[in-house]
C-alpha positions in Angstrom: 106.8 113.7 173.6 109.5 115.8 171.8 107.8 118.7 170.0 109.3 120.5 167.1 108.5 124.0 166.0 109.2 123.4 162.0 110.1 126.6 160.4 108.2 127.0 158.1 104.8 128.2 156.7 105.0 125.9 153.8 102.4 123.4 154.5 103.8 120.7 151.7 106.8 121.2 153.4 105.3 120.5 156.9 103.2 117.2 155.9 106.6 115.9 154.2 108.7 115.9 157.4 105.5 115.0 159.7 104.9 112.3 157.5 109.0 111.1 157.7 109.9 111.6 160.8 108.8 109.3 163.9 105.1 109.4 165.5 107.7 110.1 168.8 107.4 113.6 167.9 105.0 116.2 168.0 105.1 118.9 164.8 103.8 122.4 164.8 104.8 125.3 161.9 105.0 128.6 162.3 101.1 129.3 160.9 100.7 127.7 165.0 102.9 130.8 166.0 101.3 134.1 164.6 103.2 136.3 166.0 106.9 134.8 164.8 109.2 136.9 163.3 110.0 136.4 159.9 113.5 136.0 159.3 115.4 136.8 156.4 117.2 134.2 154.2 120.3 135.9 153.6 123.2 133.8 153.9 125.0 132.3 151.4 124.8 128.5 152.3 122.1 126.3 152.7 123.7 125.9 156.2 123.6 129.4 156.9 119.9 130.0 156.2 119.2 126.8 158.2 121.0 127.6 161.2 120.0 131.2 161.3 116.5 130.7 161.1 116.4 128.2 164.0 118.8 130.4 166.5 116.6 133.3 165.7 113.1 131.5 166.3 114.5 129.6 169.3 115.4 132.9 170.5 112.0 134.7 170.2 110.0 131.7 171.7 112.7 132.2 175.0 111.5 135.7 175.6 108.1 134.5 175.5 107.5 131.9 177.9 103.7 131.8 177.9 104.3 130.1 174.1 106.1 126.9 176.2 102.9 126.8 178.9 100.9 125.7 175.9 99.3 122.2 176.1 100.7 121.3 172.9 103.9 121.7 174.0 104.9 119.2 177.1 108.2 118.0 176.8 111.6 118.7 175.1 111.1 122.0 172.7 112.9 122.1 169.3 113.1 124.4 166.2 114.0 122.7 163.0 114.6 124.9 160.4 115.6 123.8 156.5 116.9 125.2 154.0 116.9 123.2 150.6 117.0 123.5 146.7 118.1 122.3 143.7 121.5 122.8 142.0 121.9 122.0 138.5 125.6 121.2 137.2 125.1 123.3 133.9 124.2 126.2 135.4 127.5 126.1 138.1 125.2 124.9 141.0 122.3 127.2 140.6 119.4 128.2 141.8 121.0 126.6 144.8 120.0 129.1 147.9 117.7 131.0 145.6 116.0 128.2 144.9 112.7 129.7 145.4 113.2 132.9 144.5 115.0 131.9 141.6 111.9 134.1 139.6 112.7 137.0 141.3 114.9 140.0 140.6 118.8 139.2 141.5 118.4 141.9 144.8 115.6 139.9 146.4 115.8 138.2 149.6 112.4 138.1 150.5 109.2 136.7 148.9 109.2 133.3 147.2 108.7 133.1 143.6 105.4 131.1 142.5 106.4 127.2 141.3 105.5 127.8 138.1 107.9 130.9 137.9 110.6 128.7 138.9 110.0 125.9 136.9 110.0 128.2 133.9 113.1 129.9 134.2 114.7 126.8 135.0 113.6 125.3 131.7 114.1 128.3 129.6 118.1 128.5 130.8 118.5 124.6 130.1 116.8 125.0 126.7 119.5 124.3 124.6 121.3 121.7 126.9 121.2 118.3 126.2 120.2 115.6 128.4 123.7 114.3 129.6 124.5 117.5 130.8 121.3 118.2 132.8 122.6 116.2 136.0 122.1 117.9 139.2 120.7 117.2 142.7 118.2 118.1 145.2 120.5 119.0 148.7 118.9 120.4 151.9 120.1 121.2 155.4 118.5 120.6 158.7 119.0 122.9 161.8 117.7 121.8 164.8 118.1 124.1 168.2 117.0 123.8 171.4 114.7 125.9 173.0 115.9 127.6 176.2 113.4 126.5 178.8 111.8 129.1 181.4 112.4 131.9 179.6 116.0 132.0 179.7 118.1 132.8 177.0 121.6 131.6 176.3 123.9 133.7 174.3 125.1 130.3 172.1 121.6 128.1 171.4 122.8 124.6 171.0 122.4 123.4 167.2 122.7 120.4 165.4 123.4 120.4 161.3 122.7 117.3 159.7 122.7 117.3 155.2 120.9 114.9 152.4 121.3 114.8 149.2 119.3 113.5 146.0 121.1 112.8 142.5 118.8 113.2 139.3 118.5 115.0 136.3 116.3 117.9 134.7 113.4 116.8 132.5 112.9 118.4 129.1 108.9 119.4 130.9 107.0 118.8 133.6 105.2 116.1 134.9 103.1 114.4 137.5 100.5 116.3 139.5 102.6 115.7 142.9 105.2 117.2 145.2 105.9 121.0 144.8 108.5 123.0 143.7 110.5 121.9 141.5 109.1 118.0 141.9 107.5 118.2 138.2 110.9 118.5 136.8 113.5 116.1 138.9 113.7 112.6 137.9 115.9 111.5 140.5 118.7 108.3 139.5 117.6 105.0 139.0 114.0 106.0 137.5 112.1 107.3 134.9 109.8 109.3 135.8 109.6 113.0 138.3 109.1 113.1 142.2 105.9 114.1 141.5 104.8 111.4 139.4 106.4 109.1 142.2 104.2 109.3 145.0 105.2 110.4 148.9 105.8 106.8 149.7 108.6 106.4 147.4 109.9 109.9 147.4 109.9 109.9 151.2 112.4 107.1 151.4 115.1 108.9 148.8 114.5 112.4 148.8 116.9 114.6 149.8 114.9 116.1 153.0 114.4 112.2 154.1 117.9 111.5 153.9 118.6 114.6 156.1 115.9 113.4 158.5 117.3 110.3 159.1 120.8 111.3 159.9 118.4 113.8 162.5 116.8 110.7 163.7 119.7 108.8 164.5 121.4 111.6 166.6 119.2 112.7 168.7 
């Protein structure tokens, strides 16, 4: 069985993807691996964010070999690292990276904002924007590494990039006790009501991450 390290701490984020992808592979999340580094989401893409955290976690776990004698982990060994947010057209594509800092002060690169921050901000910059002109979409990124086997490092980890993408549009408020981030407020094309009023079923066959996923399934 393939087993994927997912990058994340983010345990909505974890049961989204396990729940997605294929019972052919085994996930695990970074709460599995207490001692992982935490790496800094500093790059300016999506793409960058993704890819560096997988290299740099795929990295780490060579150097430690005992973490791959583990009987959860018994075939091929991959990192899958994400990076996704929302960009709204009126504001020129933000929060985009920042996504969930978007509370936070413009210096910060560490530390998540809390939902509700985010949601709040959000709304309070759209205020005065009509609803024509509160398009956007959900994007996210998918990095997925191979993990050097037997302790050995290599000094370019293969990675695979695969993108998805969600159309929608801002609601005026939130709604629906579902999803997280900025679910409450995304009703995404072709229906009425937020991802989180829409359930995982439905939002796990158009959401942005599953369309990302499934480009992932297809190539590997």
């Amino acid at each position: 069985m393939t087993t994927l390290l997912i990058a994340t701490r983010n345990t909505h984020k974890v049961q989204e993807i396990s729940q997605i992808l294929s019972s052919a592979f085994r996930c695990l999340s970074l709460k599995d691996f207490p001692g992982a580094p935490d790496v800094i989401e500093d790059a300016g893409t999506f793409e960058g964010n993704a890819r560096k955290k997988a290299v740099e976690l795929a990295r780490w776990i060579a150097v430690h070999p005992e973490i791959q004698s583990t009987p959860s982990i018994d075939g091929d060994f991959f990192v899958l690292a994400d990076d996704s947010g929302l960009e709204v057209d009126a504001l020129n594509g933000e929060p985009g990276v920042r996504s969930a800092r978007f509370a936070a002060g413009p210096g910060e690169t560490s530390g998540n904002s809390s939902d509700a921050a985010n949601n709040a901000k959000l709304l309070r910059l759209l205020e005065n924007v009509p609803a024509e002109k509160r398009t956007g979409r959900f994007r996210c990124l998918l990095a997925l590494t191979s993990v050097a086997r037997a302790g050995r490092i290599e000094s370019e980890f293969t990675t695979l990039i695969v993108d998805g993408a969600c159309e929608g549009r801002i609601a005026f408020s939130p709604s629906g006790a579902g999803g997280f981030g900025y679910d409450p407020l995304f009703i995404p094309d072709g229906y009425q009501v937020s991802f989180a009023e829409l359930g995982s079923e439905i939002k796990n066959k158009l959401s942005h991450r599953a369309r990302a996923l499934e480009k992932l399934n297809r190539n590997m």
